[in-house]
TIKEGU-310220 format. One line per field, with one value per atom (N, C-alpha, C): residue number from 1; residue in one letter; chain; atom name; y, z, x. Coordinates in steps of 0.2 Angstrom, whole numbers, plus 2048, in hexadecimal, padded with zeros to 3 digits. Layout:
num [NUM ...]
residuo [A ...]
cadena [A ...]
atomo [CA ...]
py [Y ...]
pz [Z ...]
px [X ...]
//
This chain:
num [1 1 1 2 2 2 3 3 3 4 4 4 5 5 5 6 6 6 7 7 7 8 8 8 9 9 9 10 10 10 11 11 11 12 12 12 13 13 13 14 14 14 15 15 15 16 16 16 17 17 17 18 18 18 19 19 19 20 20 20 21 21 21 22 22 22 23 23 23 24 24 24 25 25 25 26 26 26 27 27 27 28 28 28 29 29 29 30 30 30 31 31 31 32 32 32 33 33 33 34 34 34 35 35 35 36 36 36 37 37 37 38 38 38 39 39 39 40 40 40 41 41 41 42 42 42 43 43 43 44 44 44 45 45 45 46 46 46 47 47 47 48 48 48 49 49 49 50 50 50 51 51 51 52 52 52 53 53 53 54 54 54 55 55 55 56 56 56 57 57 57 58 58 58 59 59 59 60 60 60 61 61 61 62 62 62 63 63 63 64 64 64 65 65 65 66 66 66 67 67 67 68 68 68 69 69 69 70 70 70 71 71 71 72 72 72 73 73 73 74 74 74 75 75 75 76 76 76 77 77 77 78 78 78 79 79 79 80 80 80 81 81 81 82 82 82 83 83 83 84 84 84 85 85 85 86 86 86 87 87 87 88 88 88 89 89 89 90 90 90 91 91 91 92 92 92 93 93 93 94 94 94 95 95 95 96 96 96 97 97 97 98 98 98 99 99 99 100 100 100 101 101 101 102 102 102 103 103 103 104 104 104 105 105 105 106 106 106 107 107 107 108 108 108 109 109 109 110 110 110 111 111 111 112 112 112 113 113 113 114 114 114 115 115 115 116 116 116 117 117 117 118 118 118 119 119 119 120 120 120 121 121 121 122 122 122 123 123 123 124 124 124 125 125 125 126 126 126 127 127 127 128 128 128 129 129 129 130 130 130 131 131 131 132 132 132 133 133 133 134 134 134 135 135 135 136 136 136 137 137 137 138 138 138 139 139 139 140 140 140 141 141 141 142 142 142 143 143 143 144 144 144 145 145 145 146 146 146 147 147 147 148 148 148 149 149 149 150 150 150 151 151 151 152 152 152 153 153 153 154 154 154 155 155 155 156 156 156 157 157 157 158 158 158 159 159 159 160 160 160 161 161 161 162 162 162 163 163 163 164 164 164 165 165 165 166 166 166 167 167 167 168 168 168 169 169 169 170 170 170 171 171 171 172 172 172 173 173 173 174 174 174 175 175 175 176 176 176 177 177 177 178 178 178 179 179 179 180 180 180 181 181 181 182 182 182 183 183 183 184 184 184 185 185 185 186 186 186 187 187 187 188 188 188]
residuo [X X X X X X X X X X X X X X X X X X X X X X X X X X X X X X X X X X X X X X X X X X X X X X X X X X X X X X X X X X X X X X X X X X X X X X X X X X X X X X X X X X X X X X X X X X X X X X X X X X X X X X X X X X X X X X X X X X X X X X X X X X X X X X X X X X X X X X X X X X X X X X X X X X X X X X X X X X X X X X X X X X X X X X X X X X X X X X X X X X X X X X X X X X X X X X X X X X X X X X X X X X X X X X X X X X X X X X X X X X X X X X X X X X X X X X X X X X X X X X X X X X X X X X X X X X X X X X X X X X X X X X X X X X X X X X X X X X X X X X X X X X X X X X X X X X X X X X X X X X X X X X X X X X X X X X X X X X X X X X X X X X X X X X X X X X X X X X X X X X X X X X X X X X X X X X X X X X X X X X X X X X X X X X X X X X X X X X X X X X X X X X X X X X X X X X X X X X X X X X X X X X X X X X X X X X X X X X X X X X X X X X X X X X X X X X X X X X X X X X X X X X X X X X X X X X X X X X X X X X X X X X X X X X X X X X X X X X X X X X X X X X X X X X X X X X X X X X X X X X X X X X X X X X X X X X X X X X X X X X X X X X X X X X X X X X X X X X X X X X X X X X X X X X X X X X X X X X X X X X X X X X X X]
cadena [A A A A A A A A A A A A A A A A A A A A A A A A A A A A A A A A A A A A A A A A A A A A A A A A A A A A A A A A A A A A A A A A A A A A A A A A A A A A A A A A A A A A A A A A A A A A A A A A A A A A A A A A A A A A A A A A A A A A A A A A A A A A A A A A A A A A A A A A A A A A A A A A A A A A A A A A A A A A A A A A A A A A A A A A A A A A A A A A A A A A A A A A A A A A A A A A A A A A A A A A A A A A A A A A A A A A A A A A A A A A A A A A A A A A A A A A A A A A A A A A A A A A A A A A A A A A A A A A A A A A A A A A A A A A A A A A A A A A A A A A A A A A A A A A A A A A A A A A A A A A A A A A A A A A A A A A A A A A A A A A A A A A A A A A A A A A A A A A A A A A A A A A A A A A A A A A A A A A A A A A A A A A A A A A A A A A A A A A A A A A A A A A A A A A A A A A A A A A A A A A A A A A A A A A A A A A A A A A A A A A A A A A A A A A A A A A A A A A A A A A A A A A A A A A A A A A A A A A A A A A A A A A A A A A A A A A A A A A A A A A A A A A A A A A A A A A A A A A A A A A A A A A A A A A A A A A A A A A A A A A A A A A A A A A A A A A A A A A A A A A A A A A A A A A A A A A A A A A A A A A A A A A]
atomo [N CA C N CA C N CA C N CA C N CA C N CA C N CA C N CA C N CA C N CA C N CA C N CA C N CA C N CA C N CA C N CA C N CA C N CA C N CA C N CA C N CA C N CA C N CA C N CA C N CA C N CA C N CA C N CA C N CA C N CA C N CA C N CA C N CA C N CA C N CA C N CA C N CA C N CA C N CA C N CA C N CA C N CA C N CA C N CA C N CA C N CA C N CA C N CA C N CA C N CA C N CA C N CA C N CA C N CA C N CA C N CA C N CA C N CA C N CA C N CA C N CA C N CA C N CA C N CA C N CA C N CA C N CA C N CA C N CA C N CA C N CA C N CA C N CA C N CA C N CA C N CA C N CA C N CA C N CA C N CA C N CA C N CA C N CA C N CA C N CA C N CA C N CA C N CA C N CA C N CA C N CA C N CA C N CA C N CA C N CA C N CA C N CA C N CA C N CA C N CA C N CA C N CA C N CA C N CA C N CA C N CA C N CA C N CA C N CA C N CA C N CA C N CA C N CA C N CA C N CA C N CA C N CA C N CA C N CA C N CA C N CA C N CA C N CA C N CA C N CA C N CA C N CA C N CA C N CA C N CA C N CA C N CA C N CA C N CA C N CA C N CA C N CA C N CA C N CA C N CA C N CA C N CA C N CA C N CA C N CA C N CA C N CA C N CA C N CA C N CA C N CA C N CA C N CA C N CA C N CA C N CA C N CA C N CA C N CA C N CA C N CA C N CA C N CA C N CA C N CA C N CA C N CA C N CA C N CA C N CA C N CA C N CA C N CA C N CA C N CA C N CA C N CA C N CA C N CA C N CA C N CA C N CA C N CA C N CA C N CA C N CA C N CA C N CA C]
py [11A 113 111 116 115 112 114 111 10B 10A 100 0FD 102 0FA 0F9 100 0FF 0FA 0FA 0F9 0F1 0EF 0E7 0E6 0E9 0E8 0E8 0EB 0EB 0E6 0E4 0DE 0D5 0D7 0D1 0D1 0D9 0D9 0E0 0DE 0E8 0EE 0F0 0F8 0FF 104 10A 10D 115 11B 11E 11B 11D 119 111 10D 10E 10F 111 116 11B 122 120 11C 118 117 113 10D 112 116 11A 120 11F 123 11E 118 111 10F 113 110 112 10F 114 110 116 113 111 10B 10E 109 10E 10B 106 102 0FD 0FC 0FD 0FA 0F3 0EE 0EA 0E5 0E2 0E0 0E3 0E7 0EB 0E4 0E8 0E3 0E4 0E3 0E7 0E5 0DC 0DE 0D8 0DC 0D7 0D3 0CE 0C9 0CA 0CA 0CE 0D3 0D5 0DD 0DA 0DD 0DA 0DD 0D9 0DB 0DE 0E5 0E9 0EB 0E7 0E8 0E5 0E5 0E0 0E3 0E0 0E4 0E1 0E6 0E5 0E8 0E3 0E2 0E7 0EE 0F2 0F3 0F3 0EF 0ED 0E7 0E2 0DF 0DA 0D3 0D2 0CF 0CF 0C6 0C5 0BC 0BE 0B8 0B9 0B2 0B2 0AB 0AC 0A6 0A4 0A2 0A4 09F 099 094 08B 088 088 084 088 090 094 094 091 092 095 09A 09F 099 098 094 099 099 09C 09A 09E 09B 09E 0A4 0A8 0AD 0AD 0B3 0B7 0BC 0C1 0C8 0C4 0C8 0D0 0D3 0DA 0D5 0DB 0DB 0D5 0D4 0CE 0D0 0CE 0CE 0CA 0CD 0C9 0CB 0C8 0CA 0C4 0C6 0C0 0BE 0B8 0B8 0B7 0B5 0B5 0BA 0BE 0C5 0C7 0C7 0CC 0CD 0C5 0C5 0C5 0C0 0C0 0C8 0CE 0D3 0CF 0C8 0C8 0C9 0C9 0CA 0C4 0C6 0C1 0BF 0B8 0B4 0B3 0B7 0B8 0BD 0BE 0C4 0C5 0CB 0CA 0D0 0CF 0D2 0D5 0DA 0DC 0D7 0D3 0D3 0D6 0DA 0E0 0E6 0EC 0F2 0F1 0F5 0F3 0F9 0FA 0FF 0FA 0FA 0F8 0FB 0F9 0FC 0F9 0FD 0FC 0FC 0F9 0F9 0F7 0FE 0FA 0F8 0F2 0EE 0F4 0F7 0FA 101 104 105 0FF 0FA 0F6 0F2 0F3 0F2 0F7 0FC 102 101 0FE 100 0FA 0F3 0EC 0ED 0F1 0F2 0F5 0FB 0FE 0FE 0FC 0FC 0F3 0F3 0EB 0EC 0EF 0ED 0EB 0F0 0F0 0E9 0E7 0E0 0DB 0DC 0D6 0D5 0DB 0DB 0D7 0DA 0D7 0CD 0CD 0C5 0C1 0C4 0C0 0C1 0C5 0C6 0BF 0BF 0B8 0B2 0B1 0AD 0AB 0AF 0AE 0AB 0AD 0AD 0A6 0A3 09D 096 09B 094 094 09B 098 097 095 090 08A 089 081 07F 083 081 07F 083 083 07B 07B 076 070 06E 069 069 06C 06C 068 06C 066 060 060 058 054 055 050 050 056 058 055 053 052 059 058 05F 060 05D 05F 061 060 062 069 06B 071 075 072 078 07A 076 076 07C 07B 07D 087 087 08E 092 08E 090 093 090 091 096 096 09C 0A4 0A5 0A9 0A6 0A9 0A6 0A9 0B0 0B5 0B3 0AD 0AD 0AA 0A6 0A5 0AB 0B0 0B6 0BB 0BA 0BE 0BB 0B5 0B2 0AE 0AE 0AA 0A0 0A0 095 095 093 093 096 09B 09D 099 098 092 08B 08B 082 083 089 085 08A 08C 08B 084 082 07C 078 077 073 06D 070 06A 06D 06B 06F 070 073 077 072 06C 067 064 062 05F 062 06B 06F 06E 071 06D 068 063 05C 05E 05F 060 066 06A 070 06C 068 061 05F 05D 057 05C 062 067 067]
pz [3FE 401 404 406 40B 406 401 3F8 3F7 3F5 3F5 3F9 400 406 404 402 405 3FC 3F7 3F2 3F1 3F7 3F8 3FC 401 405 401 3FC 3F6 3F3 3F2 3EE 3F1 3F8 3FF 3FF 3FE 400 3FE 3F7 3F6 3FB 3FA 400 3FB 3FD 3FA 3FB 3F9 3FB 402 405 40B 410 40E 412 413 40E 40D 411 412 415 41D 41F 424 428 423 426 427 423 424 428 42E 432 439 438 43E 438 436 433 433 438 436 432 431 430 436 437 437 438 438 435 43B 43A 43F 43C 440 43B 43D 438 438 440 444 44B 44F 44E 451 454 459 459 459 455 456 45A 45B 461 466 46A 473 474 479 47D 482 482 48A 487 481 481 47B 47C 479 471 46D 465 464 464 460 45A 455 44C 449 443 43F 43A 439 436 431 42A 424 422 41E 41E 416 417 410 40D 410 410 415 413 419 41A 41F 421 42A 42B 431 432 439 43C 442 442 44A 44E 453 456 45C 462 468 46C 473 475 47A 476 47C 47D 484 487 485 486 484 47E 479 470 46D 468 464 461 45E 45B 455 44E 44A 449 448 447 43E 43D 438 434 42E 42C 427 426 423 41D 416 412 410 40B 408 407 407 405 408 410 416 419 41C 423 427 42F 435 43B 441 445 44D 450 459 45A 456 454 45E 461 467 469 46D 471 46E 465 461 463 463 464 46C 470 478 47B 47A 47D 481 481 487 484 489 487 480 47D 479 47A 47A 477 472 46D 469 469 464 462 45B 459 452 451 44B 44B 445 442 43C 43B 436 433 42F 42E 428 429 426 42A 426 429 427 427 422 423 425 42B 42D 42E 428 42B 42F 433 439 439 439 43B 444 443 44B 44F 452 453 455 45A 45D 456 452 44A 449 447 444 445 44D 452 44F 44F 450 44A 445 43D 43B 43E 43B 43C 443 447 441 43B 43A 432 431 429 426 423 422 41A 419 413 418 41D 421 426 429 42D 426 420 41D 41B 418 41C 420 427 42C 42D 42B 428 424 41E 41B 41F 425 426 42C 430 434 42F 429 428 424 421 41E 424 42A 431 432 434 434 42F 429 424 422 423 424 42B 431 435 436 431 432 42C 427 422 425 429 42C 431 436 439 435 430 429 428 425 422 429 42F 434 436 434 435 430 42A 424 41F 41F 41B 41E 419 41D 41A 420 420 419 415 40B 40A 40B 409 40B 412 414 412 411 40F 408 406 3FE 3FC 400 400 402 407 409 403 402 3FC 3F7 3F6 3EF 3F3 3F8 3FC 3FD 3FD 3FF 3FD 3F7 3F3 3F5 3F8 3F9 3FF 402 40A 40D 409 40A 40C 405 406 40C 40F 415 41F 41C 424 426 42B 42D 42C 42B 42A 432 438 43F 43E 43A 43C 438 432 42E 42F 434 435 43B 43D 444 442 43B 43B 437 435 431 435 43D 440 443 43E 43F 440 442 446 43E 43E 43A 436 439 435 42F 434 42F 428 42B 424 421 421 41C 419 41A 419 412 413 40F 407 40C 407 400 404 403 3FB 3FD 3F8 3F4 3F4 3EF 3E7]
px [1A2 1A3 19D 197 191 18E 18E 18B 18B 192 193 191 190 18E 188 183 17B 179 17E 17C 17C 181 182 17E 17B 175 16E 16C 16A 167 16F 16E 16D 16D 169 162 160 159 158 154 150 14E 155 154 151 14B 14B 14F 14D 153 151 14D 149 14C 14E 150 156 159 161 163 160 15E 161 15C 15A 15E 163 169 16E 16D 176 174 170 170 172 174 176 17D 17F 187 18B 194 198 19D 1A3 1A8 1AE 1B0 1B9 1BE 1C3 1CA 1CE 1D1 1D5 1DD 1E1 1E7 1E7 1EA 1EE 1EF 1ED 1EE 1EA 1E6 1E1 1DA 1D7 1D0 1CB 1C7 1C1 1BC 1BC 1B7 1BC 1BB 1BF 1BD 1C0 1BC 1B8 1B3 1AF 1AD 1AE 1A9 1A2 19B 195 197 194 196 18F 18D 189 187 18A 18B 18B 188 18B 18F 197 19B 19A 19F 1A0 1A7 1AB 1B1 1B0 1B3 1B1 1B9 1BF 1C5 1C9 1CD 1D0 1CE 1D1 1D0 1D1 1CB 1CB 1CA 1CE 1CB 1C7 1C2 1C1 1C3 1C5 1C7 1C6 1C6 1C5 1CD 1CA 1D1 1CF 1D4 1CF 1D4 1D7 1DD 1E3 1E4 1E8 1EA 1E7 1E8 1E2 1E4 1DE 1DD 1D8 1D2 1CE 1D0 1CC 1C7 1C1 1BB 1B7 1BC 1B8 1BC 1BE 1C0 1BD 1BF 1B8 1BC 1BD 1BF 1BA 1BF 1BB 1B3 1AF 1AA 1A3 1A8 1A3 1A0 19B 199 19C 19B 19E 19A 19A 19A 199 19A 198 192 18F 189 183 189 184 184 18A 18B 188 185 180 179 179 170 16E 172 172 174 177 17A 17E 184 187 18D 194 19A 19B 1A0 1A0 1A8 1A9 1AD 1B1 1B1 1B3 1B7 1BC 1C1 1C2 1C1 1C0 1C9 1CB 1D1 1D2 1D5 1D9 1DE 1DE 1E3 1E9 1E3 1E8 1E2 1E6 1E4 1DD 1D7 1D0 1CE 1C8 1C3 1BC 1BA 1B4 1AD 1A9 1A1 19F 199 197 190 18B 183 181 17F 17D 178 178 172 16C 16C 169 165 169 163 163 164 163 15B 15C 154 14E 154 14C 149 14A 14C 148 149 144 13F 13D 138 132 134 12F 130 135 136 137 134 133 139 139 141 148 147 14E 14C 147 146 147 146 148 14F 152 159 15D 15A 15D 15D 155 155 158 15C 15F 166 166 16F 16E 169 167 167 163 165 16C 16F 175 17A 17A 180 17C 177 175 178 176 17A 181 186 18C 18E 18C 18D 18C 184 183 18A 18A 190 196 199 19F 19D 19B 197 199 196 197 19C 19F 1A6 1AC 1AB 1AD 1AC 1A6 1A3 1A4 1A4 1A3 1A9 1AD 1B2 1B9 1BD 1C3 1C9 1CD 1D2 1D2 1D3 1D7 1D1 1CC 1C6 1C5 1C3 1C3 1C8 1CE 1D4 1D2 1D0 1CD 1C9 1C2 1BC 1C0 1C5 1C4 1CA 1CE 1D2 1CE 1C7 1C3 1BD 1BC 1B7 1BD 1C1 1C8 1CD 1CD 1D5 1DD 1D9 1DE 1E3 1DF 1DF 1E7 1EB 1F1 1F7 1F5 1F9 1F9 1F2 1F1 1F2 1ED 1ED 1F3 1F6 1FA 1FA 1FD 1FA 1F9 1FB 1F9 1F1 1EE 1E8 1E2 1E6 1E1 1E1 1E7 1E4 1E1 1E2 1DB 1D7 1D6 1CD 1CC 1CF 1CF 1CE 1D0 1CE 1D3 1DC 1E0 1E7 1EC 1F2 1F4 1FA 200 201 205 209 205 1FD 1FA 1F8 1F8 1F5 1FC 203 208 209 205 206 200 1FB 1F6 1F7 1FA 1FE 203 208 20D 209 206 200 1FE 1FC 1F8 1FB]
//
């Protein structure tokens, strides 16, 4: 399992067998069922996970309603990108949706690691910029996109994602209540 991760890390940014070595000395495993949470509201995000099976959302709560912000199939990265890099609580909740085996990198190797190893700092650069350009994306897609479109777009980014996530969870990551996502589903 440790294999596939380091080999899709690999294929981000050429890791030795020394780097590799490296990283799985700051990696673990572990398991969450289904409604579990991996990370709290209030507690600092220390990791960058990776979804090796399962699905997890992460959302906020704004005037007593969850607010999704993100979902993260087999084979993603995720994480609370402020509580990551600020050390403060985070905002965020990140959740199993279904029962998950989550890898775990911890910032803290993660630190000691960019410091002296420049294949492992390059790494870590494309994982800053990858979480950069799928937020300015996301960003867009709210601003310039109308709902059929975004519900389009995620349908074709996460095809799976009807069978799994709730519809209340994808129209407010969608950005629009319930009814309108029916209306839109209506029309497909």
């Amino acid at each position: 399992m440790f294999t596939e991760y380091l080999s899709i890390l690999d294929s981000y940014s050429p890791l030795s067998s020394s780097s590799k070595e490296a990283l799985l000395e700051h990696i673990t495993l572990k398991k969450f069922a289904k409604g579990d949470i991996i990370l709290s509201h209030g507690e600092i995000c220390r990791h960058i996970y990776f979804v090796h099976k399962g699905f997890i959302r992460i959302f906020y709560f704004k005037n007593g309603k969850e607010i999704t912000e993100w979902f993260a199939d087999e084979k993603q990265f995720f994480f609370s990108i402020i509580s990551y890099f600020e050390a403060k609580p985070s905002n965020l909740i990140i959740e199993a949706i279904e029962d998950c085996e989550i890898i775990m990198l911890s910032k803290e190797g993660q630190d000691k690691l960019r410091k002296c190893n420049l294949e492992v700092s390059n790494l870590i650069i494309y994982f800053y910029s990858l979480s950069l350009m799928l937020s300015q994306k996301r960003m867009e897609s709210l601003q310039f996109e109308t709902a059929a479109q975004r519900y389009q777009n995620l349908l074709l980014d996460q095809p799976k994602i009807l069978q799994k996530v709730a519809l209340q969870y994808i129209a407010s990551f969608l950005g629009i209540t319930q009814e309108t996502l029916s209306r839109i589903r209506a029309n497909k």
